[in-house]
C-alpha positions as semicolon CSV with decimal commas, in nm:
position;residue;x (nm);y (nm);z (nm)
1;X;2,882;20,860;-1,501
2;X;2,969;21,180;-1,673
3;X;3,305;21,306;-1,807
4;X;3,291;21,531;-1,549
5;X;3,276;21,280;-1,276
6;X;3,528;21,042;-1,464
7;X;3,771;21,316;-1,469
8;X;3,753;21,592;-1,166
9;X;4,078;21,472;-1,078
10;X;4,306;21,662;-1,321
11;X;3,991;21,873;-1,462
12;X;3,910;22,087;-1,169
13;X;4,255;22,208;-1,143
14;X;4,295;22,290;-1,525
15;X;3,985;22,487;-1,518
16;X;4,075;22,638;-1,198
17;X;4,430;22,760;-1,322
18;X;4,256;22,909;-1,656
19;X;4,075;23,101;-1,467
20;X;4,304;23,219;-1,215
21;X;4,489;23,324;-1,527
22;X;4,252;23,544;-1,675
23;X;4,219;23,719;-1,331
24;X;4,608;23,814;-1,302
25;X;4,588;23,903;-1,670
26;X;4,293;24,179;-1,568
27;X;4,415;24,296;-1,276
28;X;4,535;24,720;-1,324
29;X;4,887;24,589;-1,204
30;X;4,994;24,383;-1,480
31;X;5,145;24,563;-1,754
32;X;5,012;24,590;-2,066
33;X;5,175;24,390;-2,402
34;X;5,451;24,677;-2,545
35;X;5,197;24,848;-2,894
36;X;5,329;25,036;-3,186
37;X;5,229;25,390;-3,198
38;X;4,957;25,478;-3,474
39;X;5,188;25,717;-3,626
40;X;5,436;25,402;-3,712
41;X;5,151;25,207;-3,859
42;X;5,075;25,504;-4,111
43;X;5,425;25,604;-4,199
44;X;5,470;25,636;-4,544
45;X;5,821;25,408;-4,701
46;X;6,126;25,642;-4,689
47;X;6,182;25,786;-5,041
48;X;5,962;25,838;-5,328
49;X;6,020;25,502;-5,491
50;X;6,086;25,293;-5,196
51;X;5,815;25,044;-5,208
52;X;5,703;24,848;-4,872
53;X;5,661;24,458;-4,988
54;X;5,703;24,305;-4,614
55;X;5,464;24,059;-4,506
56;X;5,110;24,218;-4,505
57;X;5,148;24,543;-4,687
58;X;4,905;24,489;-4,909
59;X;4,649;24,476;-4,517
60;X;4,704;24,872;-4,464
61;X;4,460;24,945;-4,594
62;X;4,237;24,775;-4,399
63;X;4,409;24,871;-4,045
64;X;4,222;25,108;-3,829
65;X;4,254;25,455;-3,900
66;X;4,480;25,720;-3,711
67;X;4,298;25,888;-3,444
68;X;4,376;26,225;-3,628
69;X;4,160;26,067;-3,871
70;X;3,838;26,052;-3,640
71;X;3,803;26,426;-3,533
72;X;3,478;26,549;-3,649
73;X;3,563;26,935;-3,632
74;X;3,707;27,004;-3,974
75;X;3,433;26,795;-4,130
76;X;3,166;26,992;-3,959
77;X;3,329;27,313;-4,037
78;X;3,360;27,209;-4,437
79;X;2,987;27,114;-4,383
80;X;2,881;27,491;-4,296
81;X;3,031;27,646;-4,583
82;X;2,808;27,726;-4,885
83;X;2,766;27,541;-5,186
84;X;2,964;27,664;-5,482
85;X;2,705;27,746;-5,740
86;X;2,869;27,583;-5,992
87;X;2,817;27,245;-5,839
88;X;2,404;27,337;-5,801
89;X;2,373;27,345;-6,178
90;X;2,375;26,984;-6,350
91;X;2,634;26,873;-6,619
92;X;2,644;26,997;-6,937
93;X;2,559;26,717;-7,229
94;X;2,858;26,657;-7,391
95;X;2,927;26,858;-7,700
96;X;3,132;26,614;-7,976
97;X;3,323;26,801;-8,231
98;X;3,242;26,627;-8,604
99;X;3,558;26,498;-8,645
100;X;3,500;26,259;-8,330
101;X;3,210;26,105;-8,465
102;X;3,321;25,799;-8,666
103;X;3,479;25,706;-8,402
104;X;3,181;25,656;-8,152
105;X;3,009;25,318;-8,167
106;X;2,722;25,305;-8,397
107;X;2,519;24,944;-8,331
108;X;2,467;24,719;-8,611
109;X;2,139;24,797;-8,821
110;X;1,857;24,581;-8,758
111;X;1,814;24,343;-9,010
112;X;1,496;24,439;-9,240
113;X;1,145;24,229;-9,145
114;X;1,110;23,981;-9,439
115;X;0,777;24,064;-9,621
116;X;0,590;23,711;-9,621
117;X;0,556;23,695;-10,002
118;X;0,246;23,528;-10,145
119;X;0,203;23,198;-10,172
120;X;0,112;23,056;-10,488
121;X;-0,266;22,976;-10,522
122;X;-0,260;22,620;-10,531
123;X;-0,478;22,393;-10,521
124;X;-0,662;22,342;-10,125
125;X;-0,546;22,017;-9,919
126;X;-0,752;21,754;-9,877
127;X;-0,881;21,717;-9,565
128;X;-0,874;21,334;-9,416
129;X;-1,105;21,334;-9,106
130;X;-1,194;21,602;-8,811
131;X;-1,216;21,491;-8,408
132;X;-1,441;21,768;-8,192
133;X;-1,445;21,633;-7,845
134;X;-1,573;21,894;-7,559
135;X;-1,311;22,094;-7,526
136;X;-1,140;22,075;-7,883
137;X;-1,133;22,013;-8,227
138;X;-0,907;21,961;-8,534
139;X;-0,887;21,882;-8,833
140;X;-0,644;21,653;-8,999
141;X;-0,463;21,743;-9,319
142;X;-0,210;21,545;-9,471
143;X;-0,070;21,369;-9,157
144;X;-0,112;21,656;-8,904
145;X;-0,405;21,795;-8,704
146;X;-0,472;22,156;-8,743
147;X;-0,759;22,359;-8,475
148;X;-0,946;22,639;-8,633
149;X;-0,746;22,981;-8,696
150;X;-0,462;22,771;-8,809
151;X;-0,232;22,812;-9,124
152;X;-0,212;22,513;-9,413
153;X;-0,012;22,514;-9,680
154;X;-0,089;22,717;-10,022
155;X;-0,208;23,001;-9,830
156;X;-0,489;22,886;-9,665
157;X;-0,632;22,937;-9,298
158;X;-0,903;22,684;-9,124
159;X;-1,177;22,905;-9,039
160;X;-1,398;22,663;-8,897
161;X;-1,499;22,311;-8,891
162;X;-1,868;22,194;-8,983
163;X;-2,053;21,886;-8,908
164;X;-1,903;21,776;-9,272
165;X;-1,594;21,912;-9,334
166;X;-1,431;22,256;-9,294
167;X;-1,437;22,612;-9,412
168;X;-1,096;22,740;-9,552
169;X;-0,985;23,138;-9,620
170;X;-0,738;23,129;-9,884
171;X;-0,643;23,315;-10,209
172;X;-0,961;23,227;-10,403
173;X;-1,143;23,359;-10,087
174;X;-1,369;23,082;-9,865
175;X;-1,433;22,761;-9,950
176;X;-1,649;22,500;-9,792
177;X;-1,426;22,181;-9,825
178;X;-1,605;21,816;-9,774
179;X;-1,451;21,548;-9,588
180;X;-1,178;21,347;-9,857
181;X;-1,255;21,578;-10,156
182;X;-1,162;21,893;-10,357
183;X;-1,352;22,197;-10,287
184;X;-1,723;22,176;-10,365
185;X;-1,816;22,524;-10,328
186;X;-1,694;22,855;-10,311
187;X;-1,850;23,139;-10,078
188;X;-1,703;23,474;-10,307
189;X;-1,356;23,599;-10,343
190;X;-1,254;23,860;-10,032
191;X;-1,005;24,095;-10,104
């Protein structure tokens, strides 16, 4: 059974009366709730520092307009007057006397870009083993693996790596390094 069913003895004549309600309240007879004027809405507070802090003064602002407010005639009127030619022509820059300068904001200098000074020509690393697998390969110096176009330490960059060791570009130009030992060969300075 549903609620309606359950209940049609008290229901029906609720709904009934709401609606017989709304009907009297539409019909051209009744009169209509008393309504402020617009003009009292608007009115400014009497006096030039009387302030209006009743409840929701700080809502005027969004209340509908006046119907003054809404004629379109002086708008259209203002709207079929030429342009002043002063407003056609765009802003001048801004012309700053001397004086006013030190006190506009100047940013803080970037800092300098360090030169990378020159390392030291040491000795090359030793190189411990190399892995190549199909789609890499390193080589490992002192603890760490390095691919080739890497940096090492004492200036040096892995150029490539061979079937016995690697290739190295340094400061005493390239070297062909063995696996475990100091360089065996060199390959001419570079500048």
């Amino acid at each position: 059974m549903s609620f309606v069913e359950q209940n049609q003895r008290w229901l029906l004549p609720v709904l009934g009366a709401a609606v017989a309600g709304v009907v009297w309240l539409n019909l051209p007879g009744h009169p209509a709730p008393p309504r402020n004027p617009p003009e009292a809405e608007w009115a400014e507070p009497a006096g030039p520092d009387a302030k209006d802090t009743g409840f929701g003064a700080d809502l005027k602002a969004l209340a509908a307009p006046p119907p003054s407010a809404n004629v379109p005639a002086p708008l259209l009127r203002a709207g079929l007057q030429p342009l002043d030619p002063g407003l056609r022509r765009p802003p001048a820059p801004p012309r700053l006397h001397p004086a006013q300068w030190p006190e506009l904001f100047e940013p803080a200098p970037a800092p300098a870009p360090r030169s990378a000074a020159p390392a030291a020509a040491g000795p090359p690393p030793t190189v411990e083993f190399t892995i190549a697998t199909g789609t890499r390969s390193e080589a490992w110096v002192q603890g760490r693996g390095y691919a080739p176009g890497a940096a090492l330490a004492g200036g040096y960059t892995l150029k490539r790596i061979t079937g016995t060791g690697v290739v190295l570009s340094g400061p005493r130009g390239e070297l062909e390094l063995p696996l475990g030992s100091r360089p065996a060969k060199s390959h001419g300075v570079r500048p």
